[in-house]
PLY file of the C-alpha trace (Angstrom):
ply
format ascii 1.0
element vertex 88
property float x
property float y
property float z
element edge 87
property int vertex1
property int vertex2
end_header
-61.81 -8.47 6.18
-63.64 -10.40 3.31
-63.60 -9.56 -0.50
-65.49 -12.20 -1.99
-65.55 -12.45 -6.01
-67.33 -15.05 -7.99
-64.49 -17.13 -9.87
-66.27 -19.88 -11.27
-69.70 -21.83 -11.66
-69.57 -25.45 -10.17
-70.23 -26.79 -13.27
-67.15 -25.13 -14.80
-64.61 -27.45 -13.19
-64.58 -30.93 -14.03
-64.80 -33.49 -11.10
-60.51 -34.20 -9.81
-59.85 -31.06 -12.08
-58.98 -27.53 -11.65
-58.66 -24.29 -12.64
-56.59 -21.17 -12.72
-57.22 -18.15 -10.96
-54.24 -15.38 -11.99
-53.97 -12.60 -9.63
-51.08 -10.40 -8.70
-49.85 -12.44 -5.99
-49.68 -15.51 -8.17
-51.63 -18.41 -9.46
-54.30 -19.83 -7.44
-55.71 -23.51 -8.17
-59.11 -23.84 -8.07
-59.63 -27.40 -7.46
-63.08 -29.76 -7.21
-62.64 -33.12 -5.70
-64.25 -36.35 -6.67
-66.87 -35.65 -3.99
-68.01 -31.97 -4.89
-65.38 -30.15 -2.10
-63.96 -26.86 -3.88
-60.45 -26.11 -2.30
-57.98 -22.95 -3.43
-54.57 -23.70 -2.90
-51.29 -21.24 -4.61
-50.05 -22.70 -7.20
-50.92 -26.29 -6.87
-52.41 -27.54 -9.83
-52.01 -27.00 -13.99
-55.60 -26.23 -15.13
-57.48 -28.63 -16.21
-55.58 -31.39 -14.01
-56.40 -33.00 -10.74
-55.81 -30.68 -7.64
-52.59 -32.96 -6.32
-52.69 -31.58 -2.87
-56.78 -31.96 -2.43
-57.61 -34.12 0.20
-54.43 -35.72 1.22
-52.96 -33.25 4.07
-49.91 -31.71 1.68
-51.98 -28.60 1.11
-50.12 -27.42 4.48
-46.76 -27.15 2.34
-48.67 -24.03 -0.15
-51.16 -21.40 0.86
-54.58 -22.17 0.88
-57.63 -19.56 0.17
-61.24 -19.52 1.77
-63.35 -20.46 -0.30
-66.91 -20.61 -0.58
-69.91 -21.67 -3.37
-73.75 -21.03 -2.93
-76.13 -21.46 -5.18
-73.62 -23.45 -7.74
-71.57 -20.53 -7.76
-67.65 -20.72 -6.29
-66.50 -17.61 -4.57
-62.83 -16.76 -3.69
-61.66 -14.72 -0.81
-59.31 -12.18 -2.50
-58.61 -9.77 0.69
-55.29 -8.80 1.24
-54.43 -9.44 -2.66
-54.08 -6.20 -4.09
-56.75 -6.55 -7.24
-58.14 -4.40 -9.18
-59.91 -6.45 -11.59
-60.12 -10.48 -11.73
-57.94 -12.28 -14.21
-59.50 -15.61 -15.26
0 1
1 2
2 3
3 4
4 5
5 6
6 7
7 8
8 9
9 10
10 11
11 12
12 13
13 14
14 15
15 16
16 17
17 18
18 19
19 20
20 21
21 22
22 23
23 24
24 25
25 26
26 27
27 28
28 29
29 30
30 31
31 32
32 33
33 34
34 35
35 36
36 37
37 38
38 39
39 40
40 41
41 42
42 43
43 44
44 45
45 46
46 47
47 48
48 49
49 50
50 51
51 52
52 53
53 54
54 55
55 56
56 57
57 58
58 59
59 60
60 61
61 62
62 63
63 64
64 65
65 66
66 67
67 68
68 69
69 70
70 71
71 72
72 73
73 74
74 75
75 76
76 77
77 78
78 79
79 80
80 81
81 82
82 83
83 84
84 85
85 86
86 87
């Protein structure tokens, strides 16, 4: 099951930055790497910072998100999170 919600436009997270998703279940990093992959770990990153688990194989120690942008747009799988409305 899918629930896809547009959290953020590409342009909205700086290159080795991040962002904050809040939801119900916790924080959710939004993270852009230095070449353009979006990745959305649990509680990984402060916002604004570099995603520290992006790219070097510790993501496996927090829960990662699917994730998805088209179009410049980043979309987060919420299913299975209980929302109601999008906290940003």
């Amino acid at each position: 099951m899918s629930d896809w919600r547009v959290v953020y436009k590409l342009q909205d997270i700086p290159v080795d930055g991040s962002r904050r998703v809040a939801t119900p279940m916790g924080d959710i990093a939004v993270c852009r790497t230095a070449d353009d992959r979006i990745i959305a770990v649990g509680g990984a990153a402060e916002e604004g910072q570099p995603c520290a688990l992006a790219g070097d194989g510790g993501a496996d120690a927090v829960r990662q998100f699917d994730v998805h942008v088209s179009d410049g747009v980043i979309l987060l799988n919420m299913a299975g999170m209980g929302l109601t409305r999008l906290a940003t």
